[in-house]
DSSP file (Angstrom, degrees, kcal/mol; ACC not computed):
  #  RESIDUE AA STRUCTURE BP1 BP2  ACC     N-H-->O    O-->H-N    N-H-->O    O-->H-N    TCO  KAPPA ALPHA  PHI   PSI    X-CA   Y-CA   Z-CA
    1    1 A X     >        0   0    0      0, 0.0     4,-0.6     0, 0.0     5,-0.1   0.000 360.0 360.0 360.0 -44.4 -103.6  -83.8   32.6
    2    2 A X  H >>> +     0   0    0      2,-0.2     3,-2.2     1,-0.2     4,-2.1   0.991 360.0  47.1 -75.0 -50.8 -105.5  -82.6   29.5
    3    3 A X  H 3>5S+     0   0    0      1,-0.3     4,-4.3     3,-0.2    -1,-0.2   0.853 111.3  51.5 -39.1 -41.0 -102.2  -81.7   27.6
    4    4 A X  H 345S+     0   0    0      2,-0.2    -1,-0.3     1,-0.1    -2,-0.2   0.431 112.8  42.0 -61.2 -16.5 -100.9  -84.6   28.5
    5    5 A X  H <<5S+     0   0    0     -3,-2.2    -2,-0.2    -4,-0.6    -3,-0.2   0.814 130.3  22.4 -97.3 -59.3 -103.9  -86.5   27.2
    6    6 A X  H  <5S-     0   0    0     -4,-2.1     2,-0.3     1,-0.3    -3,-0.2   0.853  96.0-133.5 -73.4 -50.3 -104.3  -84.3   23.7
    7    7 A X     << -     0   0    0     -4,-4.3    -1,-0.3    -5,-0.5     2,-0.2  -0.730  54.5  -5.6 117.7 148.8 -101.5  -83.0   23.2
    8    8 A X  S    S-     0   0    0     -2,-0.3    -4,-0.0     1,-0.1     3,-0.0  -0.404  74.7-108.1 -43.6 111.3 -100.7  -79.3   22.3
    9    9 A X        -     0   0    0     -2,-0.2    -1,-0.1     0, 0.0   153,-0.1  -0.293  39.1-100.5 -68.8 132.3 -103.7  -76.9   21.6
   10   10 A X        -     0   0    0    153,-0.1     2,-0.3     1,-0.1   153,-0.2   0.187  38.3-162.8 -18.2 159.4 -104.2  -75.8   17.8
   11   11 A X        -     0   0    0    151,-1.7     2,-0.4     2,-0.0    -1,-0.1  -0.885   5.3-153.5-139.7 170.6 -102.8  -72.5   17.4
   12   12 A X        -     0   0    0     -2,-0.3     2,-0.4   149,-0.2   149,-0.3  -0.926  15.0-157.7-150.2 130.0 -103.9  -70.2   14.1
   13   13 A X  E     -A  160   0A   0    147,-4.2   147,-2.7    -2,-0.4     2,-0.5  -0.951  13.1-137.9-118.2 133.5 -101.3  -67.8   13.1
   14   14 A X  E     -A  159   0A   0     -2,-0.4     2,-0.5   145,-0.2   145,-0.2  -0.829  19.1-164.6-104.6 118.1 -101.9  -64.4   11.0
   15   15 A X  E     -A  158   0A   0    143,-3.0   142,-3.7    -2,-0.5   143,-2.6  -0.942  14.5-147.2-104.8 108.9  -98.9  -64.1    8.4
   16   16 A X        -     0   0    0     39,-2.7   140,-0.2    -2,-0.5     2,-0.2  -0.033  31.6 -78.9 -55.5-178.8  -98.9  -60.4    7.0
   17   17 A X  B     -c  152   0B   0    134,-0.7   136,-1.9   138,-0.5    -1,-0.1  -0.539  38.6-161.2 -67.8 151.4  -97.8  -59.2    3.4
   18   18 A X  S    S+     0   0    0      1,-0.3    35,-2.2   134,-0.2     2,-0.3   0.799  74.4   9.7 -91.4 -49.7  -93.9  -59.2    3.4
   19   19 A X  S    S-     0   0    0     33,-0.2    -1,-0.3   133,-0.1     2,-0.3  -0.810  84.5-108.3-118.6 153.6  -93.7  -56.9    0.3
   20   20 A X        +     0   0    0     31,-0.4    28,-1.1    -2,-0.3    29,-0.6  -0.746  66.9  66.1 -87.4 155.6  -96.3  -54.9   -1.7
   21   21 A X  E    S-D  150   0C   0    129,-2.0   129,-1.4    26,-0.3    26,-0.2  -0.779  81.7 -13.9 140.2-176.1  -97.3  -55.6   -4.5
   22   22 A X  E     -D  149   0C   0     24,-0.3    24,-1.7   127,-0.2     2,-0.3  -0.286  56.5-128.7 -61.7 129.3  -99.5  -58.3   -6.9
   23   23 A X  E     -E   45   0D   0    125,-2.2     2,-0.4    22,-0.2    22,-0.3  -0.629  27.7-170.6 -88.3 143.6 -100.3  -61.9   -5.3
   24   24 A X  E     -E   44   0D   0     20,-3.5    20,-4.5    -2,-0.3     5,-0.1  -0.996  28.8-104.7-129.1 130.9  -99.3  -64.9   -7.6
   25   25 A X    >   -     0   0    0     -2,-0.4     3,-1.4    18,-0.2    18,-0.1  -0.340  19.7-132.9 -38.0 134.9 -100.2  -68.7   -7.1
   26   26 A X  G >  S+     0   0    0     16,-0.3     3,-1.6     1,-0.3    11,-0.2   0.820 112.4  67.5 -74.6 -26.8  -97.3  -70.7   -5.8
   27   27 A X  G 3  S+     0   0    0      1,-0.3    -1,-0.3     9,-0.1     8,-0.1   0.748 102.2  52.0 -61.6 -39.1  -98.6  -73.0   -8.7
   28   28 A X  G <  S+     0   0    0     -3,-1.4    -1,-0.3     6,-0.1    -2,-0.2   0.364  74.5 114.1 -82.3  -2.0  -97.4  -70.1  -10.7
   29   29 A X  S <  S-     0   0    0     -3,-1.6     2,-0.1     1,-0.1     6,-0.1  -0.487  71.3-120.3 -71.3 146.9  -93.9  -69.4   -9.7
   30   30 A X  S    S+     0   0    0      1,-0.2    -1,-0.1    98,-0.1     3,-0.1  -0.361  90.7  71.1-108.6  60.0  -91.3  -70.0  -12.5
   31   31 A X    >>  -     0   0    0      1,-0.1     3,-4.5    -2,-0.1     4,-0.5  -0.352  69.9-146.3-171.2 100.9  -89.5  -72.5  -10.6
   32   32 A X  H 3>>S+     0   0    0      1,-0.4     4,-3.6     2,-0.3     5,-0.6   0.533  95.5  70.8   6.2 -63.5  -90.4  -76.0   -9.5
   33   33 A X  I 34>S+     0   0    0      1,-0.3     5,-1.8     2,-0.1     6,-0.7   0.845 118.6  21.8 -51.6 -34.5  -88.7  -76.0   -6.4
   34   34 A X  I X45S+     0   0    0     -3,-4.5     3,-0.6     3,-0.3    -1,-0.3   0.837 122.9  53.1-125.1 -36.7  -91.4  -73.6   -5.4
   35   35 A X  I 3<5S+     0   0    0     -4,-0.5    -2,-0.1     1,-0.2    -3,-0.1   0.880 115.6  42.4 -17.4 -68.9  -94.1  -74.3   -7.7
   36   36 A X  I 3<5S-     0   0    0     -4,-3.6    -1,-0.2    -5,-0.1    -2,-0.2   0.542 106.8-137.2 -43.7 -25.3  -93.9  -77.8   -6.8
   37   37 A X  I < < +     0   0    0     -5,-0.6    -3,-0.3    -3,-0.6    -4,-0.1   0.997  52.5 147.8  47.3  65.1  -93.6  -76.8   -3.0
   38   38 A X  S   <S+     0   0    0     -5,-1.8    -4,-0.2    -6,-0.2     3,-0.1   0.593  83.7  42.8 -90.4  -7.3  -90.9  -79.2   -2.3
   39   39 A X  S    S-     0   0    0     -6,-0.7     2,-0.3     1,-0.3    97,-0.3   0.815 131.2 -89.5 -81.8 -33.3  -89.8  -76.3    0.3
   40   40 A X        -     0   0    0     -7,-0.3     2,-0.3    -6,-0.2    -1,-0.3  -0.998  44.5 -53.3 151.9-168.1  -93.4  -75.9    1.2
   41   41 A X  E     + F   0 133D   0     92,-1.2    92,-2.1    -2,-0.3     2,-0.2  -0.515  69.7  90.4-102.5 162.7  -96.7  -74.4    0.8
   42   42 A X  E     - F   0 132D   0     90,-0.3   -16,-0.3    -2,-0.3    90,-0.2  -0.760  64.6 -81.6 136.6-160.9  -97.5  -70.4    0.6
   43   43 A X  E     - F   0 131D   0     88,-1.0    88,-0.8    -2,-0.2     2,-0.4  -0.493  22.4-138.6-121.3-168.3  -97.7  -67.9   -1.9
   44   44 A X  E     -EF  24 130D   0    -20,-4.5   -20,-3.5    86,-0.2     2,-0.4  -0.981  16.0-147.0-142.8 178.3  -95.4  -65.5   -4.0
   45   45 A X  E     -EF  23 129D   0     84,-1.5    84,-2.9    -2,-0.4     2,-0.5  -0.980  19.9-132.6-147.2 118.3  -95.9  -61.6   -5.0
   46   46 A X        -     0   0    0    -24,-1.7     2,-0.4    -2,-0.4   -24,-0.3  -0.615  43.6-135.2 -44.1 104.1  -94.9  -59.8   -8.0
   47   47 A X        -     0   0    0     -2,-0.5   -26,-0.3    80,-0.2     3,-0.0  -0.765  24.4-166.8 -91.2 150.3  -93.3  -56.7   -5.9
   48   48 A X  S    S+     0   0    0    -28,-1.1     2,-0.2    -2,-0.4   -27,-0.2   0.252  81.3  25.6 -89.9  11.8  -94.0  -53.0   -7.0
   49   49 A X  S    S-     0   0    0    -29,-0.6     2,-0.3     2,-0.1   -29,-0.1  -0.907  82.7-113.1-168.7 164.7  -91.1  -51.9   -4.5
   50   50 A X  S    S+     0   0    0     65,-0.2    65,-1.9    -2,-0.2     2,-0.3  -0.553  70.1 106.3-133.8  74.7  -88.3  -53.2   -3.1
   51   51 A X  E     -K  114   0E   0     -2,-0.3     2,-0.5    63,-0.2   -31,-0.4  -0.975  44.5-157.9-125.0 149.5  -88.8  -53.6    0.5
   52   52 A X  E     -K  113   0E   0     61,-1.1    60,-2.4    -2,-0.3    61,-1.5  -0.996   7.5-165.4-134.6 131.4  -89.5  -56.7    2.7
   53   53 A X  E     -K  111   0E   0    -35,-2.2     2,-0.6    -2,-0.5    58,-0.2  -0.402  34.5-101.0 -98.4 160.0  -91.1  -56.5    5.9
   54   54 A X        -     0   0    0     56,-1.8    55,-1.7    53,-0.2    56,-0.4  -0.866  33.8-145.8 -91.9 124.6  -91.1  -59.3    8.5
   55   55 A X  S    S+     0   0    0     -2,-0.6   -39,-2.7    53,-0.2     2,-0.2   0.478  73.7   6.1 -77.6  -1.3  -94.8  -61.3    8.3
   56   56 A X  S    S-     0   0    0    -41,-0.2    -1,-0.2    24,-0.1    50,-0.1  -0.882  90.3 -77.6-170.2 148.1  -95.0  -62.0   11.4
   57   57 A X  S    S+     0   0    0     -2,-0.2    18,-0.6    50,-0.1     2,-0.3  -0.056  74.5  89.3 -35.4 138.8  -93.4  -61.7   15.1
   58   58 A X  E    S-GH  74 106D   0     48,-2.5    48,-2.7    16,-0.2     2,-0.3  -0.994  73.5 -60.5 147.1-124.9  -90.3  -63.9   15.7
   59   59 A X  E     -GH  73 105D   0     14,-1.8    14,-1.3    -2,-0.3     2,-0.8  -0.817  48.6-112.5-156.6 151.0  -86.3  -64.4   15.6
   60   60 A X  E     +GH  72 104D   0     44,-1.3    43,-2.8    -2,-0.3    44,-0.8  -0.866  36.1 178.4 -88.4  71.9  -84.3  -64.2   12.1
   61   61 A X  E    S-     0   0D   0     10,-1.5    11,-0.2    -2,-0.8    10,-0.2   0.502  72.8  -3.6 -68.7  -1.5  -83.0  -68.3   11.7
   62   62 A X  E     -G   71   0D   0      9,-1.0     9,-5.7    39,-0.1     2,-0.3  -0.482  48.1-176.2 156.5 124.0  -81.3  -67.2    8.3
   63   63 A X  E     -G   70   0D   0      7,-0.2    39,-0.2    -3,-0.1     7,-0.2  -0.992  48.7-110.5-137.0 125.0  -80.9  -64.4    6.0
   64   64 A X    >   -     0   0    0      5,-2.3     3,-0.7    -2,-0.3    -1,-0.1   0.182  22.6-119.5 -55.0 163.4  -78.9  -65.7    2.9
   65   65 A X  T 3  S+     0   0    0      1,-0.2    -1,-0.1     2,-0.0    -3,-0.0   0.845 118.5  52.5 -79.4 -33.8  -75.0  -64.0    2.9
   66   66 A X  T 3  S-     0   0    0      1,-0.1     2,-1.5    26,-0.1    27,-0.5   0.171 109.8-135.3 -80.0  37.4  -76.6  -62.4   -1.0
   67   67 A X  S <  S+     0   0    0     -3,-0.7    30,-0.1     1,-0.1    -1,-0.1   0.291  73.1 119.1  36.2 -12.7  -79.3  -61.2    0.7
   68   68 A X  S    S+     0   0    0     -2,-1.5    16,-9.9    28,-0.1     2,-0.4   0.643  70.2  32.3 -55.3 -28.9  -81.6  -62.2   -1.3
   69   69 A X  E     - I   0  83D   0     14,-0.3    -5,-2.3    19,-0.0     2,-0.4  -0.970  56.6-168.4-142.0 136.5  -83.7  -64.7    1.0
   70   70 A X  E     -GI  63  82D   0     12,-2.8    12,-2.2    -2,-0.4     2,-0.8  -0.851   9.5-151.2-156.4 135.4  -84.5  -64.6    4.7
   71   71 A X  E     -GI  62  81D   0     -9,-5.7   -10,-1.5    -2,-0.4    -9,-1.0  -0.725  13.9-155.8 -97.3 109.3  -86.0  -67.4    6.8
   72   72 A X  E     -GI  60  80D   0      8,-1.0     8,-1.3    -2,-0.8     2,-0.3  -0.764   6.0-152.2 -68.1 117.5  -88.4  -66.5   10.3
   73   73 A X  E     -GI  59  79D   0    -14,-1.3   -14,-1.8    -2,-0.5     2,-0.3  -0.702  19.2-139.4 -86.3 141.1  -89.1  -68.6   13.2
   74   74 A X  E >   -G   58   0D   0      4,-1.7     3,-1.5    -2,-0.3   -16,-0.2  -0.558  26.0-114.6-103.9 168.9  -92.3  -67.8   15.0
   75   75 A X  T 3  S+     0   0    0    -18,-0.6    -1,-0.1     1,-0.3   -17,-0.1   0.952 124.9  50.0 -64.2 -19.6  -92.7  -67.8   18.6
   76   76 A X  T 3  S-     0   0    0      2,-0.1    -1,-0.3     1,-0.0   -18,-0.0   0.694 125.2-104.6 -69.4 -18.5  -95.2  -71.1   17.9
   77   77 A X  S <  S+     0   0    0     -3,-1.5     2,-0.4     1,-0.3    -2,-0.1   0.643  72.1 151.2  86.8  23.3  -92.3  -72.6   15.7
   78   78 A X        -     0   0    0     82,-0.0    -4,-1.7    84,-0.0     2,-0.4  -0.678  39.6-148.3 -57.6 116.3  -94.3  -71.6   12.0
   79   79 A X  E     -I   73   0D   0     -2,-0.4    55,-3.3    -6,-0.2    56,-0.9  -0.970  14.0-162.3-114.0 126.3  -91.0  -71.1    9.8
   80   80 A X  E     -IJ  72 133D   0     -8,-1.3    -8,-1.0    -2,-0.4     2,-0.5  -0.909  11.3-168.0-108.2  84.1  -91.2  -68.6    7.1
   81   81 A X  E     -IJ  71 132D   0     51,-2.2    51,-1.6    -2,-0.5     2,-0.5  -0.752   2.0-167.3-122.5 130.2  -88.9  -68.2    4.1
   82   82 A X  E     -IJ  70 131D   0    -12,-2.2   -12,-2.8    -2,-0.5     2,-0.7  -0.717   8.7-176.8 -99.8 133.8  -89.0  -65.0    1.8
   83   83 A X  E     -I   69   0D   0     47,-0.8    47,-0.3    -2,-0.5   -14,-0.3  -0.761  15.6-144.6-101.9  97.2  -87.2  -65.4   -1.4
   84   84 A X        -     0   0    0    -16,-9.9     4,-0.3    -2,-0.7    45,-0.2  -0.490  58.9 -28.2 -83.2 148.5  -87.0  -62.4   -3.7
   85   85 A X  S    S-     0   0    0     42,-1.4    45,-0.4    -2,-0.2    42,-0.2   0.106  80.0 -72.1  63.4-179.4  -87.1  -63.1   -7.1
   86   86 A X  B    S+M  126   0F   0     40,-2.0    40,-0.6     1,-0.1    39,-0.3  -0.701 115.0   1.5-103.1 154.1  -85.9  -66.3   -9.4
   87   87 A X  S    S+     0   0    0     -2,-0.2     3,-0.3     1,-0.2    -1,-0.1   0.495  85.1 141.2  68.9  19.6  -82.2  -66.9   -9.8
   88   88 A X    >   +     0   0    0     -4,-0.3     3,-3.1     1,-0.2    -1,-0.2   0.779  54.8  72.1 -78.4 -29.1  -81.5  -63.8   -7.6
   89   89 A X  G >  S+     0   0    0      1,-0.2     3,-2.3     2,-0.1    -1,-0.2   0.848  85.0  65.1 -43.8 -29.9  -78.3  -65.7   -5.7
   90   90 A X  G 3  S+     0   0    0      1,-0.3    -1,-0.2    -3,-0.3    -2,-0.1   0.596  83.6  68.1-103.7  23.6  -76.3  -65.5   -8.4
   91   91 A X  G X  S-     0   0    0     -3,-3.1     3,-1.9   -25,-0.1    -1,-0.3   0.174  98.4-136.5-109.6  46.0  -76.1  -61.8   -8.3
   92   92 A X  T <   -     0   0    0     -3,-2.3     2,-1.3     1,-0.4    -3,-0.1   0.742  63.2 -50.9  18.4  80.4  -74.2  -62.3   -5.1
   93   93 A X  T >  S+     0   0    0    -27,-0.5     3,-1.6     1,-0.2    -1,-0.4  -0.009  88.7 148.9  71.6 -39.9  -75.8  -59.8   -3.3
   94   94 A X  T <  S+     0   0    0     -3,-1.9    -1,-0.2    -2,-1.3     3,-0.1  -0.106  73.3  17.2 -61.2 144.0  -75.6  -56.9   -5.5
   95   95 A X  T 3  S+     0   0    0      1,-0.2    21,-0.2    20,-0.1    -1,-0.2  -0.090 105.6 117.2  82.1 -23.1  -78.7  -54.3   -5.2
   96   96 A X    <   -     0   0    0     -3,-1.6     2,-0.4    19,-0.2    -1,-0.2  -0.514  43.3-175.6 -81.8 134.1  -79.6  -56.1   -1.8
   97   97 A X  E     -L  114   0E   0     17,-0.8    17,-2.1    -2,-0.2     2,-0.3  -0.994   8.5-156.4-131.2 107.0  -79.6  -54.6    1.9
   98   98 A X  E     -L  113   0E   0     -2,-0.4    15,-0.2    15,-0.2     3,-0.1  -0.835  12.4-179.0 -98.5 165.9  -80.2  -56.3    5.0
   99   99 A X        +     0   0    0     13,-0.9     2,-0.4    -2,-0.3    14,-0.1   0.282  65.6  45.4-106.0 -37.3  -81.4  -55.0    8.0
  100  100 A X        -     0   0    0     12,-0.9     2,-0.3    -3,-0.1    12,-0.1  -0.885  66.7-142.5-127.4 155.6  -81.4  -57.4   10.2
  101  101 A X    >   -     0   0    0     -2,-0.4     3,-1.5     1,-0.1   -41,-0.3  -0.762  41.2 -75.8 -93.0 143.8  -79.0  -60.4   11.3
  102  102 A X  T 3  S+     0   0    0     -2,-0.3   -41,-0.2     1,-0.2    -1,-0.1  -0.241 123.0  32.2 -61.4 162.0  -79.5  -63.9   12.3
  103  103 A X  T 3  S+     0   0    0    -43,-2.8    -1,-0.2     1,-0.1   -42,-0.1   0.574  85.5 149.1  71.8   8.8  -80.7  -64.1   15.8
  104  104 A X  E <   -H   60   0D   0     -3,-1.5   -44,-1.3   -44,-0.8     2,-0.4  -0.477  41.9-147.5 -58.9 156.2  -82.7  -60.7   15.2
  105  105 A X  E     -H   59   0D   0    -46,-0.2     2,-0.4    -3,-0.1   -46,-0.2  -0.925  32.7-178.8 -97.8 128.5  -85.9  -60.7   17.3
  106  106 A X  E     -H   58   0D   0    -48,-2.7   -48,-2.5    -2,-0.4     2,-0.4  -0.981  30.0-126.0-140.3 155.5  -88.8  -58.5   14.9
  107  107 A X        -     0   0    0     -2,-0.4   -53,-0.2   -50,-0.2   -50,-0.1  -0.977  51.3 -83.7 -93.4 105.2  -92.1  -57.4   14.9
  108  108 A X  S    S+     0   0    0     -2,-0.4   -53,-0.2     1,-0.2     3,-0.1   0.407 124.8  22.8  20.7  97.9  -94.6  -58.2   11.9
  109  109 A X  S    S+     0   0    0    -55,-1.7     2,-0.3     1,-0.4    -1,-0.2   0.611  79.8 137.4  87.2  35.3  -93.2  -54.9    9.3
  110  110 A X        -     0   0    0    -56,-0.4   -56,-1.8    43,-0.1    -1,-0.4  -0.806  68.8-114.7 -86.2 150.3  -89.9  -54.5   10.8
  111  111 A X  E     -K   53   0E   0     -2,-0.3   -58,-0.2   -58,-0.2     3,-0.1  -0.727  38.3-180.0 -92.7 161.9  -88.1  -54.1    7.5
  112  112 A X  E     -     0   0E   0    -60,-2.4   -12,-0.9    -2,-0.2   -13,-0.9   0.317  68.8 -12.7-130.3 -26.4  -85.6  -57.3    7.0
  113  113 A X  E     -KL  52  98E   0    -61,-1.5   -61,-1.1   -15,-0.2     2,-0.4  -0.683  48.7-158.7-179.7 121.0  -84.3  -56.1    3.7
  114  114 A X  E     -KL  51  97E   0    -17,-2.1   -17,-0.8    -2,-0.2   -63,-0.2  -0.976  21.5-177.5-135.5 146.4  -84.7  -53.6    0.5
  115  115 A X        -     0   0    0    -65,-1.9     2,-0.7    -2,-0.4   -65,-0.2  -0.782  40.9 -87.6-141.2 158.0  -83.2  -54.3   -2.8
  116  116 A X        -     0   0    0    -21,-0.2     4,-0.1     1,-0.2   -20,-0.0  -0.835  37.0-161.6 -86.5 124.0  -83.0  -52.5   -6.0
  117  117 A X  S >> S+     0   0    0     -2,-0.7     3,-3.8     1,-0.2     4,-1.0   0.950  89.9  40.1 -69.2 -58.5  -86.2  -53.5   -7.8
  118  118 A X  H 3> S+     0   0    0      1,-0.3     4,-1.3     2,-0.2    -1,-0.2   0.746 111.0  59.4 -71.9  -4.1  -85.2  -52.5  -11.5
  119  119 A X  H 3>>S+     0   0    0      1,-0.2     4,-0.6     2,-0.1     5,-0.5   0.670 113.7  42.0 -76.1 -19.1  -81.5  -53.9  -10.7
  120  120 A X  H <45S+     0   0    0     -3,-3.8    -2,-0.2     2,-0.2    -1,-0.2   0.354 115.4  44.4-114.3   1.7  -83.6  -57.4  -10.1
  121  121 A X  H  <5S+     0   0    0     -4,-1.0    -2,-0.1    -3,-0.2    -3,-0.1   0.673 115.3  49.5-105.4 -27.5  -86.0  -57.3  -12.9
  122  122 A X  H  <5S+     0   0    0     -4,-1.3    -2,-0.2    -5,-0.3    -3,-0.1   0.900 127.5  21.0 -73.4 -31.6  -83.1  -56.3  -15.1
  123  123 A X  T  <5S+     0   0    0     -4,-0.6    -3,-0.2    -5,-0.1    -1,-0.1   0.750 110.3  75.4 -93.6 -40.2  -80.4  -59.5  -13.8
  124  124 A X  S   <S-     0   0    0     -5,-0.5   -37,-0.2     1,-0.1   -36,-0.1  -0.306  87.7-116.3 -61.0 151.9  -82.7  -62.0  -12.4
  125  125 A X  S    S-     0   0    0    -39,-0.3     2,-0.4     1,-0.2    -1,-0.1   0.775  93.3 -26.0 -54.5 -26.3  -85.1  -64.5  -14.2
  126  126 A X  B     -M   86   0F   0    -40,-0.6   -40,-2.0    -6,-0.1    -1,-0.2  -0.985  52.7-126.3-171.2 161.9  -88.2  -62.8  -12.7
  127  127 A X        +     0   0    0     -2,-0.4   -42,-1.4   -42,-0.2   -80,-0.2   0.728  66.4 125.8 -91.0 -13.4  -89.0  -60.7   -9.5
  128  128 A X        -     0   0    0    -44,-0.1     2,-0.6   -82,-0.1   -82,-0.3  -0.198  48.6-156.3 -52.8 129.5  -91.7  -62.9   -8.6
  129  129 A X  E     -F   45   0D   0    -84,-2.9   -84,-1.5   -45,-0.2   -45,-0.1  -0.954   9.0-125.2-138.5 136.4  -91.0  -64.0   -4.9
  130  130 A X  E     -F   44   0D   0     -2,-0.6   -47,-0.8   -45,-0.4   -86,-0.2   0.149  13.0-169.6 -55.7 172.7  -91.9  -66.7   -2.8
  131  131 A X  E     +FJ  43  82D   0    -88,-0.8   -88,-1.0   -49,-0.2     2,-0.3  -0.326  32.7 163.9-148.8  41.4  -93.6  -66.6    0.6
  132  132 A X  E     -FJ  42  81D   0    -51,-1.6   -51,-2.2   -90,-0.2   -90,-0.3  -0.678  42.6-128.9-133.8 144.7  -93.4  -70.1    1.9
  133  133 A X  E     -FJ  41  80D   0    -92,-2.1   -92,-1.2    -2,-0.3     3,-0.4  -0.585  20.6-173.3 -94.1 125.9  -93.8  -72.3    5.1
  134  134 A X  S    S+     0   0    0    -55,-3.3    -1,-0.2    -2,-0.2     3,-0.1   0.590  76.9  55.0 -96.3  -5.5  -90.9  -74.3    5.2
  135  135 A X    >   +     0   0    0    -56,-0.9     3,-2.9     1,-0.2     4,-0.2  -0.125  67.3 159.8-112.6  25.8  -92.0  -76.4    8.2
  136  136 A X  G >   +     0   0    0     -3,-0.4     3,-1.1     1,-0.3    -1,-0.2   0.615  55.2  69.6 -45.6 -24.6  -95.1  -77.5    6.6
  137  137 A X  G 3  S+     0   0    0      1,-0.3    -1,-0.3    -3,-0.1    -3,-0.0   0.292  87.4  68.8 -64.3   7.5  -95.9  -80.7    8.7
  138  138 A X  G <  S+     0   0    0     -3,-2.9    25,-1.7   -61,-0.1     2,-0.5  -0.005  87.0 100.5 -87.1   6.5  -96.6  -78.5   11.6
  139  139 A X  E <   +B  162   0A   0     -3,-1.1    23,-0.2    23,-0.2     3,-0.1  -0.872  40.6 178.3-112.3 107.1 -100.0  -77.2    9.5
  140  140 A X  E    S-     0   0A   0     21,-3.8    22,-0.2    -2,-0.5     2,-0.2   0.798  74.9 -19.4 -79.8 -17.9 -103.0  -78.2   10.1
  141  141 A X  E     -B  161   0A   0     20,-2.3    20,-2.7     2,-0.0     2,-0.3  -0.703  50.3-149.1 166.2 143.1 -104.4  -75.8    7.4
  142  142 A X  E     -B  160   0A   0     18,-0.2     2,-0.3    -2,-0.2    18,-0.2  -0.735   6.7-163.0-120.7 152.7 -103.6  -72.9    5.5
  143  143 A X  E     -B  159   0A   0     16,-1.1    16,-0.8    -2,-0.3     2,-0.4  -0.684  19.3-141.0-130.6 160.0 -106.0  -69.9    4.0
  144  144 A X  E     -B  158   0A   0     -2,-0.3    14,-0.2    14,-0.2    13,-0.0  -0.997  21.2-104.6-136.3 148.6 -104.9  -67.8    1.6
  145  145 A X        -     0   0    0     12,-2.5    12,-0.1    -2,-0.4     5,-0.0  -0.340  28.4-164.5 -67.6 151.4 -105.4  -64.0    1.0
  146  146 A X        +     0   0    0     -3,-0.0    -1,-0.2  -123,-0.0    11,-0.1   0.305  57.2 111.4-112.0  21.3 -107.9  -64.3   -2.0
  147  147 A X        -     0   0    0      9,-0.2     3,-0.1     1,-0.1  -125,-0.0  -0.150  62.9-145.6 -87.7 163.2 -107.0  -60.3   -2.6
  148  148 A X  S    S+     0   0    0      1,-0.3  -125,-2.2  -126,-0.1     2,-0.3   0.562  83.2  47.0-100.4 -41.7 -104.9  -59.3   -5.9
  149  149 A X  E     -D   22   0C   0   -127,-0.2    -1,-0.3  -104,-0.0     2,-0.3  -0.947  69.7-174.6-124.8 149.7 -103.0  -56.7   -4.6
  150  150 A X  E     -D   21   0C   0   -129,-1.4  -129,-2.0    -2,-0.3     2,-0.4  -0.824   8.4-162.8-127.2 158.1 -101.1  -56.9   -1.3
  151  151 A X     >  -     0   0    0     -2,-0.3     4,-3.4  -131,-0.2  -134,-0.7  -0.991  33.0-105.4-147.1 158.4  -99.0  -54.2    0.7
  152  152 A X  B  4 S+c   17   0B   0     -2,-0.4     2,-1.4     1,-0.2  -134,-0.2  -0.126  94.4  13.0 -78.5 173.8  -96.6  -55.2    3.4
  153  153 A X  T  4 S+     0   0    0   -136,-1.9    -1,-0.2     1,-0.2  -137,-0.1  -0.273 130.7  51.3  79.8 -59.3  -96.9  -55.0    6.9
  154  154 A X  T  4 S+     0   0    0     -2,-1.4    -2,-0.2    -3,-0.4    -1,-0.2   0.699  86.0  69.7-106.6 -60.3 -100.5  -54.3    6.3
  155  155 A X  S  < S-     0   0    0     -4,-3.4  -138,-0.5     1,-0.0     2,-0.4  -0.074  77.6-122.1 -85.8 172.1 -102.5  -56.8    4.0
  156  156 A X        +     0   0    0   -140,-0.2  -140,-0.2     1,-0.1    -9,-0.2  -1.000  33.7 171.3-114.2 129.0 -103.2  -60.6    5.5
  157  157 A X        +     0   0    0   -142,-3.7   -12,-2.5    -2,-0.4     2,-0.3   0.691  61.0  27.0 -98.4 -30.7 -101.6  -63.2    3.0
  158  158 A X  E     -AB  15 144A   0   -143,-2.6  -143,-3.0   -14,-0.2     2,-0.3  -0.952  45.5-166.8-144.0 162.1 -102.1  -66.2    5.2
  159  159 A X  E     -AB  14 143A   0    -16,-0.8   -16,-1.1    -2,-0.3     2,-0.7  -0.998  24.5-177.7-137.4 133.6 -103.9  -67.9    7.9
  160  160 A X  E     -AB  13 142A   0   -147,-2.7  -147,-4.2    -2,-0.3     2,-1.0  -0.928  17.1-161.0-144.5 111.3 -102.2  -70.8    9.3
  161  161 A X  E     - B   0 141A   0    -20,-2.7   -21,-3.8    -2,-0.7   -20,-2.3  -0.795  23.2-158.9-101.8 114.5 -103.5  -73.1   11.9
  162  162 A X  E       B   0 139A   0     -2,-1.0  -151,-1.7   -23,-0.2   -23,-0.2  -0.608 360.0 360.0-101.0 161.9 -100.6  -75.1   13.4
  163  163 A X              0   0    0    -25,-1.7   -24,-0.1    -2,-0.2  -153,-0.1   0.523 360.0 360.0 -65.5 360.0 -100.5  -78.1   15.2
């Protein structure tokens, strides 16, 4: 009866670091789509290595064919997509390793993917990579790590109370 009256109870979900490395303002990314957040809200990291960890328990909806980008559903339905780097598709995959496949089930620092960092800083427009909740009308409110440096797995980048 009270679900039925309210509605679904708040949830708050702890999104670890995906990568180590330096936190940047989304505000700061050098590319609209994600600057702007017309994909969403989150943050991006400068990485010092080129591994990505998963940020939180859930299932693998989509990891790009270049590797490059790979989107998590959480078991609350909080959708997650990490992008490394700017302009990183159109090295079709090259330097990039996934790990995992769509329909993967992970645990918060199963690695999802490691890429050659100086192969992306040299080809890409930037390494800086997004972090971002792609499903954002499901948010009732988002924290952000106020930290400088992050390491994956490990660090908390976000706190996300869904509806």
């Amino acid at each position: 009866m009270f679900k039925k009256l309210f509605g679904k109870k708040e949830t708050t979900m702890t999104i670890v670091s995906p990568i180590t490395g330096k936190v940047v303002k989304i505000e700061d990314v050098p590319d609209q789509v994600f600057s702007q957040k017309m994909i969403g809200d989150g943050i991006a990291i400068e990485p010092a290595e080129g591994v990505v960890v998963a940020p939180m328990d859930g299932e693998v909806v989509q990891i790009f064919p270049t590797k490059h980008a790979v989107g998590i559903r959480g078991k609350d339905g909080l959708e997650i997509l990490i992008h490394v780097g700017m302009e990183t598709v159109a090295m079709e995959g090259e330097g990039f390793n996934g790990h995992v496949v769509q329909g993967d089930q992970v645990k918060a620092g199963d690695k999802l993917v490691t890429f050659d960092l100086n192969l992306v800083k040299e080809k890409a427009e930037s390494i800086i990579s997004p972090v971002v909740i792609t499903n954002f009308e499901a948010v009732v409110s988002l924290t952000k790590t106020e930290e400088i440096a992050v390491t994956r797995g490990e660090s908390v980048l976000l706190q996300v109370k869904m509806k």
